[in-house]
C-alpha positions, -999 to +999 in steps of 0.1 A: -039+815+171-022+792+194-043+779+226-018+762+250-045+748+270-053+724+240-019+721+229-010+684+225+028+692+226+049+714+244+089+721+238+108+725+273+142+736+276+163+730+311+195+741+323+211+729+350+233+747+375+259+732+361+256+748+331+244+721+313+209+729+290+186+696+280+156+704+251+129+681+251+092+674+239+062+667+264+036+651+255+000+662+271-011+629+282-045+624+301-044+630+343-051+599+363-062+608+399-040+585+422-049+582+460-022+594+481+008+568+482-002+556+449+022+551+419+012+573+388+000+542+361+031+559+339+057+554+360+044+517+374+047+511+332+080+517+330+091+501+362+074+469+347+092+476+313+124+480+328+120+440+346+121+432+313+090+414+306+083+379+291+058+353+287+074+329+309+077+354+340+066+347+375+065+381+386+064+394+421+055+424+438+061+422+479+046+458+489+017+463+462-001+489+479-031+500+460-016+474+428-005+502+406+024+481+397+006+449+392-021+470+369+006+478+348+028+443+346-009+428+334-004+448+299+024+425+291+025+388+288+032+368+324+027+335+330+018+343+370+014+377+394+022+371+431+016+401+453+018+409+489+000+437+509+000+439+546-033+457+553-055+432+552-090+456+537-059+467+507-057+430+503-095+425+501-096+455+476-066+447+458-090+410+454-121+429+441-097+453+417-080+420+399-109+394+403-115+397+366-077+390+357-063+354+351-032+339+373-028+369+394-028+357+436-033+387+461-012+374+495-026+390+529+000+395+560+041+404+559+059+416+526+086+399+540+077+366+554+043+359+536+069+361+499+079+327+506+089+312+473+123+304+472+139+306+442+109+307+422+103+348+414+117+354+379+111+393+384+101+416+411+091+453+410+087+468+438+080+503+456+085+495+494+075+522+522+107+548+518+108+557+556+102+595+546+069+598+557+058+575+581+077+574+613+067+535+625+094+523+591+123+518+606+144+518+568+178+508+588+155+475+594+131+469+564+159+472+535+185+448+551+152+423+548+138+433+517+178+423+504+176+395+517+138+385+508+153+395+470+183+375+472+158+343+484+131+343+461+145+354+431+159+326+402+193+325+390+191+352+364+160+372+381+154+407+375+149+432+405+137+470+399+130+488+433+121+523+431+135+545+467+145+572+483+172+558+505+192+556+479+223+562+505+210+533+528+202+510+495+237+520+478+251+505+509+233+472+514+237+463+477+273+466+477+273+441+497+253+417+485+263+382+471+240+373+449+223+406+429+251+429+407+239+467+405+228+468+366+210+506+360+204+535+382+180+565+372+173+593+394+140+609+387+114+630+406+087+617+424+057+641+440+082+668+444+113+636+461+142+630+449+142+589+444+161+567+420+152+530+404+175+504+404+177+478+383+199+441+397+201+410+384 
């Protein structure tokens, strides 16, 4: 008899309103209880994946939060973490949580003027505040920064993946920009938002 509550697979079929009908498999995988603002450890794993990583990165992440992204770049080779958190008890926590992990520096004070290493950022993944919730983010001011924090710190040939959900605001800026061409865009689902990743080097 078949028990779906121990199933280990499950089939889903989805069909658009376009007309269009997707079949796929999910796979049950263990809940992770995240505090609120917290990336699930999945998703931080494929942002890092999609940096493409490598030995030889020094990787970056500017708004690490409670490090969900950092905890997942550590599973692949680096040569150095850098990350930046503006509340200075995260950044005392964020110290206790990686004080067991090698060549990983937890920065206390501005994403955007404590990431001072110009040109020397080889990869940065990142999932600023998206100016949805919290009504002291002024978005029209933090992205035109972060773009230009990005287009600073990163070397010639870096990798940016930034995950958002001002995708209409962050369309705009990066059109613009000089130095980072738009490489991959994925729109996804995030707690219910409709956000997308981008992908520039």
């Amino acid at each position: 008899m078949l028990d779906v509550k121990l199933a280990q697979i499950e089939i889903w079929f989805l069909e658009r309103r376009e007309g269009r009908v997707f079949a796929g498999l999910r796979f049950k995988t263990k809940r992770v209880s995240t505090r609120a603002g917290e990336l699930n450890p999945q998703l931080a794993h494929l942002l890092a994946l999609l940096s493409n990583p490598k030995e030889s990165d020094v990787f970056g992440d500017p708004f690490a939060g409670y490090g969900a992204i950092p905890a997942a770049r550590i599973c692949y080779p680096y040569q150095k973490i850098i990350c930046v958190e503006a509340d200075l008890s995260r950044s005392d926590w964020l110290n206790d949580r990686f004080s067991d992990v090698a060549d990983i520096e937890i920065l206390s004070g501005d994403s955007l003027d404590g990431f001072s290493f110009d040109n020397k950022i080889d990869a940065i993944v990142t999932d600023p505040p998206w100016g949805l919730f919290d009504t002291c983010v002024k978005k029209e001011e933090l992205y035109p920064q972060i773009i230009t924090m990005m287009e600073r710190v990163l070397k010639n040939g870096g990798r940016f993946v930034l995950l958002t959900a001002q995708k209409g605001l962050v369309d705009t800026l990066f059109a613009n920009s000089e130095v980072l061409s738009v490489g991959d865009t994925y729109n996804i689902l995030v707690s219910g938002k409709k956000v997308r990743v981008y992908v520039w080097d």
